[in-house]
N, C-alpha and C positions, 0 to 999 in steps of 0.2 A: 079209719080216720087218719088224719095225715101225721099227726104227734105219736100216733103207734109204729111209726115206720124208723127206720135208722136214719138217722141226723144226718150221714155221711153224703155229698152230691153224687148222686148216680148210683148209688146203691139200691135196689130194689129188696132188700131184705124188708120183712115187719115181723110184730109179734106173732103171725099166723101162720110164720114160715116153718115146717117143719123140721126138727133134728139141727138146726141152727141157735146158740144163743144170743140174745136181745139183754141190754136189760140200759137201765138207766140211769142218770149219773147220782155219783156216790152221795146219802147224805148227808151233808156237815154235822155228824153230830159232836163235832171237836175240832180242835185246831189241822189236826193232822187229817183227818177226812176234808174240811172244809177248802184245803190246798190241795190234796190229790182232786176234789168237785174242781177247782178253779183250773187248773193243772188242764184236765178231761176239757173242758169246755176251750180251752183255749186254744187244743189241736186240731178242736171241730168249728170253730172262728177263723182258724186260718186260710180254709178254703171255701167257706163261704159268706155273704153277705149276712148281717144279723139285721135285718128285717123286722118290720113290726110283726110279724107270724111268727119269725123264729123266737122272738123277744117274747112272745104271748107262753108259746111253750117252756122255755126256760122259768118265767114266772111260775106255771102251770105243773111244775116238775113233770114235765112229756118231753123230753129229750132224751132219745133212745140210741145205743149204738150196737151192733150186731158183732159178734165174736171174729167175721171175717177180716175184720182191723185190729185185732190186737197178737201178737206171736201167742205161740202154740204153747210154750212155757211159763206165761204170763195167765193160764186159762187153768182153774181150778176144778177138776171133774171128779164128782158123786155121783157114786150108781148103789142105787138101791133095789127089793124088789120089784119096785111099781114105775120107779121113774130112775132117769140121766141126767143130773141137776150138774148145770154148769155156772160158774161164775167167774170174776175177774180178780186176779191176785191184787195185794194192796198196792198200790200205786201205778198198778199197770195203767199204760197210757193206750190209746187208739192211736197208733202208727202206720198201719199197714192197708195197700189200697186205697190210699188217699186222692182225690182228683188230684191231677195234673194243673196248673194251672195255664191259662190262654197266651202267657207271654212270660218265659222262665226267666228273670232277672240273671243278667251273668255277673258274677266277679267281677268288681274293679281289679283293672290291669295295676297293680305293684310299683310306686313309683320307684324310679333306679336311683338310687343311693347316692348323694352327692357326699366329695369329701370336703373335709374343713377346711377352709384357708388361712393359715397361722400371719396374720397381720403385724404381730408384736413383735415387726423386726426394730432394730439398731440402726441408727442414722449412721452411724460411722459404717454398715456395713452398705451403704447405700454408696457415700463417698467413695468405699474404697474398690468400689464396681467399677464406676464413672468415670471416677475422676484420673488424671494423670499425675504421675510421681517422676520428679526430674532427682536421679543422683548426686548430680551436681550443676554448678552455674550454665557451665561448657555446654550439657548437655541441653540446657534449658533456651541457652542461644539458636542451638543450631535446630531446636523443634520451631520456638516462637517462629523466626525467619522464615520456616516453609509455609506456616499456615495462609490462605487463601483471604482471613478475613483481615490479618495484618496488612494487605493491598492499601488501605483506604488510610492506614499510617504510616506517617513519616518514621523509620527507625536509627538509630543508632547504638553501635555495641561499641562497648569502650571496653576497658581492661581488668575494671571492677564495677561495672553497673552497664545494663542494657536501658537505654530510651525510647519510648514509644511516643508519638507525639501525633495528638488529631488539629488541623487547625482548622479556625472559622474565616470562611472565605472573604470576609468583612474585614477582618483583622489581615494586616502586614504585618506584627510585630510578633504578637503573642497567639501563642494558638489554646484553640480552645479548651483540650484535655493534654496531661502529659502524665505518662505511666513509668515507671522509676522503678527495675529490679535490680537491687544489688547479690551481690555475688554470695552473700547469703541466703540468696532466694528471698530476701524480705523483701515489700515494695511499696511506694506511695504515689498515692492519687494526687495529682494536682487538678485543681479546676476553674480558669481563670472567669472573672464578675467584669463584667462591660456594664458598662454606662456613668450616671450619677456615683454610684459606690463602686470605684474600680478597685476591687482587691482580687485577690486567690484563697482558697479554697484549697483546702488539701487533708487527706485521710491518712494518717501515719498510725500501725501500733494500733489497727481500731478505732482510732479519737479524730474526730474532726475537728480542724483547726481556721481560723479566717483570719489573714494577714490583711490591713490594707493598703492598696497601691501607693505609696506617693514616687 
């Protein structure tokens, strides 16, 4: 019958094989047998489909496993005058000889290790990357003067304050921006208001200020 045979796929062992032990899974008659039964069943589910046949026999307690699955040291052997009685130590599992499966899943490959990026820099240390540092006025004249972008401003250095002047091609009188560093390196924005409201504009010390024209 086919529930007398070894559970294992491809195993041809049964109950009628000679000099071989068989025997069948352990029965729960306690907590601790009831989890080596589940334990057993679950090594012999792993390589096969549990079918409505195989499911009939696990009802049917006819699920058999043959001694050629379990190690040699897991296998408990009595000899007496008449008989070779072999059985399975407690908890021994069926390991050994097990199908192969049709398609071995491999290992995900490891992802590589990224490091942290510490974000929680300082603004000042941001500045003090970037930005440029003048020792003194002097020195701050003869940088302003080369740069490329000052082209598009009128300048004048005088003897305690450098002027930078942008004007509006509308205007003949008054131009449109005027940049004011004194020889403290402090400086003020002007920014003159055409039309209706003719005044200036200007940023000194952080504060903006609005003067109006008369």
């Amino acid at each position: 019958m086919p529930g007398d045979n070894c559970s294992v796929v491809g195993c041809g062992t049964c109950r009628k094989t000679k000099g071989i032990g068989i025997w069948k899974l352990p029965a729960p008659r306690n907590e601790a047998y009831r989890k080596w039964r589940e334990d057993w069943l679950h090594e012999l589910k792993k390589y096969r489909v549990t079918d409505s046949n195989f499911q009939r026999q696990i009802e049917n307690d006819k699920v058999f496993t043959c001694e050629k699955h379990f190690h040699e040291n897991d296998i408990e052997i009595t000899v007496s005058e008449k008989m070779t009685k072999k059985r399975p130590k407690f908890g021994a599992l069926p390991l050994l000889s097990m199908p192969q499966k049709s398609f071995q899943k491999q290992p995900p490959t490891p992802r590589p290790l990224r490091s942290i990026v510490k974000e929680d820099f300082e603004v000042s240390d941001i500045l003090t990357e970037k930005r440029h540092c003048y020792k003194s006025f002097h020195e701050f004249c003869k940088r302003a003067q080369s740069l490329k972008i000052i082209q598009e401003w009128c300048t004048q250095a005088k003897e305690d304050r450098m002027v930078f002047r942008k004007s509006n091609e509308s205007s003949v009188c008054l131009p449109q921006l005027e940049l004011v560093v004194d020889d403290s390196l402090g400086f003020t924005i002007l920014v003159y208001v055409y039309g209706s409201n003719l005044g200036l504009w200007y940023l000194k010390k952080n504060q903006m200020h609005y003067v109006p024209w008369k």
